[in-house]
C-alpha positions as CSV (number, residue, x, y, z in Angstrom):
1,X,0.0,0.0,0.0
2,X,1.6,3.6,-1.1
3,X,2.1,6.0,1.6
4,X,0.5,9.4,1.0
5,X,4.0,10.9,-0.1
6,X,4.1,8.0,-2.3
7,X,-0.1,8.8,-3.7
8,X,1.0,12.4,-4.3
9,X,4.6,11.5,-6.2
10,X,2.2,9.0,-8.1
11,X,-0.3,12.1,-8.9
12,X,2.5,13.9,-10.3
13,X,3.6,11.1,-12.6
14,X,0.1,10.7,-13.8
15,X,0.3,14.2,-14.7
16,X,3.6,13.9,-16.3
17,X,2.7,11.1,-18.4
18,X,-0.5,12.5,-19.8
19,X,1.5,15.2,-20.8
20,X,4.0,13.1,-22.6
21,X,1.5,10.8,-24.3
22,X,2.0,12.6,-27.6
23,X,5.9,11.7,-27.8
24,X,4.7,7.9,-28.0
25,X,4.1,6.5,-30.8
26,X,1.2,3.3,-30.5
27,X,2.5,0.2,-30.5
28,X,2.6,-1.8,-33.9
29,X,2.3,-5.3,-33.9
30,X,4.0,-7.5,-34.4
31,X,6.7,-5.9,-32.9
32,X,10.1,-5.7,-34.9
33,X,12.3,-6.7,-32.7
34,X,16.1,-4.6,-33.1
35,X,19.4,-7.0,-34.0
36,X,20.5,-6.9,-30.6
37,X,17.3,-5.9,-28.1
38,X,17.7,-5.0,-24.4
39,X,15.9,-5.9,-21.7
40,X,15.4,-4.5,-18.6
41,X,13.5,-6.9,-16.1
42,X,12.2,-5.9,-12.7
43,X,12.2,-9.0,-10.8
44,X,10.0,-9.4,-7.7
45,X,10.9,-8.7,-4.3
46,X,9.6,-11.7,-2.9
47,X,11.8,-15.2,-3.3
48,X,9.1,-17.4,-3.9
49,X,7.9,-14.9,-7.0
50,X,11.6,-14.5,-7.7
51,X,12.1,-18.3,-8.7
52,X,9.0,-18.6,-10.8
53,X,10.4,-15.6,-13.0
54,X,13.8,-17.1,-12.6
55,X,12.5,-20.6,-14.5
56,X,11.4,-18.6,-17.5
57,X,14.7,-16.6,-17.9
58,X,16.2,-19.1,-20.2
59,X,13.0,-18.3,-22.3
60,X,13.5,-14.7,-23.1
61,X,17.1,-15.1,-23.7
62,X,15.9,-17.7,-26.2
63,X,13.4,-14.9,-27.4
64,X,15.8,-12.2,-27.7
65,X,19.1,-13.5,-28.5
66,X,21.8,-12.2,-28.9
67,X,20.3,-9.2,-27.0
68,X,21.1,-8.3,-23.6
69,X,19.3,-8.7,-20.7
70,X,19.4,-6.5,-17.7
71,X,18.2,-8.0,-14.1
72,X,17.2,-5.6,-11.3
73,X,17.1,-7.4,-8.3
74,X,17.3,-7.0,-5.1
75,X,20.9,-6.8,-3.6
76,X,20.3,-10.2,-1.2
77,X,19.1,-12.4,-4.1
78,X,22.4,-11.1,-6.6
79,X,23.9,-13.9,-5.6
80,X,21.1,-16.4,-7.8
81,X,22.1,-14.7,-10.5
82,X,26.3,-15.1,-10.5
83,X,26.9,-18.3,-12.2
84,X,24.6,-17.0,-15.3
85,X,26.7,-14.6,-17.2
86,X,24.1,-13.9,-19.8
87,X,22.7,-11.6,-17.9
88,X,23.4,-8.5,-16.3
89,X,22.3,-7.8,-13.2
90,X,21.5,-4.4,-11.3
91,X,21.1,-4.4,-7.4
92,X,19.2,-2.6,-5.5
93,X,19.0,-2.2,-1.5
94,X,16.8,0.0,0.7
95,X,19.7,2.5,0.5
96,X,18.7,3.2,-2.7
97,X,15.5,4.3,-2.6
98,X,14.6,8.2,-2.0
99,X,12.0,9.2,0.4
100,X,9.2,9.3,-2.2
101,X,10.0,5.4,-2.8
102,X,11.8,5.7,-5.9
103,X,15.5,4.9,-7.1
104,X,17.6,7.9,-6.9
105,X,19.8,9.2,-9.9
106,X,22.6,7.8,-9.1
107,X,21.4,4.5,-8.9
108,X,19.2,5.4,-12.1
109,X,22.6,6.9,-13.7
110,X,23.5,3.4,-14.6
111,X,20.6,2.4,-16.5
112,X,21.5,1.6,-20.3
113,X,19.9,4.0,-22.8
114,X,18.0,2.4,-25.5
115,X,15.9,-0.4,-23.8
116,X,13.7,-2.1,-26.1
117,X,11.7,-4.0,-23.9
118,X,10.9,-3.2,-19.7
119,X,8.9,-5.6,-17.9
120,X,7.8,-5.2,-14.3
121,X,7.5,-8.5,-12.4
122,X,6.4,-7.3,-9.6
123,X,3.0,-8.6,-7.8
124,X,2.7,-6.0,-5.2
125,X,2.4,-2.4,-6.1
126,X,5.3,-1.0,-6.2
127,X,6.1,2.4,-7.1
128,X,9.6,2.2,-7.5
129,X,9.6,-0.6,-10.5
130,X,6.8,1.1,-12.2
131,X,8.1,4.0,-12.7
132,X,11.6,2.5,-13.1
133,X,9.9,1.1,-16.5
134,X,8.3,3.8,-17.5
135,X,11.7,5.9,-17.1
136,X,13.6,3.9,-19.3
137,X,10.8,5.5,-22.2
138,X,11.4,1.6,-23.4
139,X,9.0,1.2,-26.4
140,X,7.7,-1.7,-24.9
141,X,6.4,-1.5,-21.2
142,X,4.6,-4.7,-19.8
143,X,2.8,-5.4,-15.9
144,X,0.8,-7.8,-14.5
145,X,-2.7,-5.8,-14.0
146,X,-2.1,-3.5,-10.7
147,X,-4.8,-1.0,-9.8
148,X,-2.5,2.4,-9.9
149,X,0.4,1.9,-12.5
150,X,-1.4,1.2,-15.6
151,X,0.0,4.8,-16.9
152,X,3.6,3.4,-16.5
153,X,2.8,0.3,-18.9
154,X,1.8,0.1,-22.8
155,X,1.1,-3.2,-21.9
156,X,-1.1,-4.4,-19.2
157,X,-2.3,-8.5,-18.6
158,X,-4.5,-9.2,-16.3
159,X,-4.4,-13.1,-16.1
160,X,-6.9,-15.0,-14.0
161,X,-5.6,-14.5,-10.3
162,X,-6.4,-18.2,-9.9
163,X,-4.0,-19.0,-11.5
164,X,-0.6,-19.2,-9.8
165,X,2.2,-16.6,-10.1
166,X,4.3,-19.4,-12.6
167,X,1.0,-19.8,-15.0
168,X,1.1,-16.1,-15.0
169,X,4.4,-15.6,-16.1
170,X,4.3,-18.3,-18.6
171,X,1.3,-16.6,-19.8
172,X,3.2,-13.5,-19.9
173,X,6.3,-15.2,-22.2
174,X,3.8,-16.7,-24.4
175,X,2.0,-13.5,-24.9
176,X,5.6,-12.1,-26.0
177,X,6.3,-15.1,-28.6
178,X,2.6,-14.2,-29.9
179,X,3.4,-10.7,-30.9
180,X,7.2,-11.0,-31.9
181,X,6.9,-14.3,-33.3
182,X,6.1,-12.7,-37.0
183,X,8.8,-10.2,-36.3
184,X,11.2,-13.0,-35.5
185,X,10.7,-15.0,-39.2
186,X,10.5,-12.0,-41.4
């Protein structure tokens, strides 16, 4: 739940992004994918999410190869990720985070420029990884349906919430196949 400095930094981005809405173009499907695609990929905060997402990673590089793919995870799971050298990963701690509950520039100073594709994996409503993606101004931003971020994403699936949190990631990937699939063949 978003503290009231949180609600009123969230007002403010609202009002910034209907602002920016004409410098977007609409998406066109399928999506034409670049020769060498990054990926930026906020991975849950929670471990239990974190391994569901983590199954699937083999997946998008599969997807997206021989694009980069960057991991922002929190700083006590890095660890998961230092065997797999395919990926690049960008901690975060509590440290990080300003008092409205966002990164601060100089954690945000080290994002690459040009990401093709930001996904937030994130179940809980967090402020910090919505407007992470939406800062990137990736052409592609995709959520899981959460009540007060929909103006961060392009992209927003609401999968049945029976479903576990691994059928809705792998409905997620397969959604991603469906639209670049074309763009892949061509």
């Amino acid at each position: 739940m978003p503290t009231l400095r949180e609600k009123y930094f969230l007002q403010l981005l609202r009002m910034k992004h209907l602002f920016s809405l004409n410098s977007e173009s609409p998406l066109r499907l399928p999506l034409k994918i670049p020769s060498a695609p990054k990926l930026l990929l906020c991975l849950p905060e929670n471990e239990d999410y974190l391994k569901s997402v983590q199954n699937h990673l083999p997946s998008f590089r599969r997807i997206f190869a021989p694009g980069i793919i960057y991991l922002v995870v929190e700083r006590s799971f890095e660890g998961s990720f230092a065997h797999d050298s395919i990926f690049q990963t960008l901690p975060f701690s509590k440290t990080d985070f300003s008092s409205m509950g966002v990164l601060k520039k100089p954690w945000m100073a080290q994002l690459p420029k040009d990401i093709f594709l930001a996904i937030d994996f994130n179940r809980v409503e967090n402020l910090w990884s919505g407007y992470l993606c939406f800062s990137t101004r990736a052409p592609v931003r995709i959520s899981l349906k959460k009540p007060r971020m929909s103006n961060f994403f392009n992209i927003i699936l609401n999968p049945n919430q029976e479903n576990t949190f691994q059928e809705q990631v792998t409905y997620l990937l397969q959604m991603i196949q469906a639209i670049t699939q074309t763009s892949k063949e061509s």
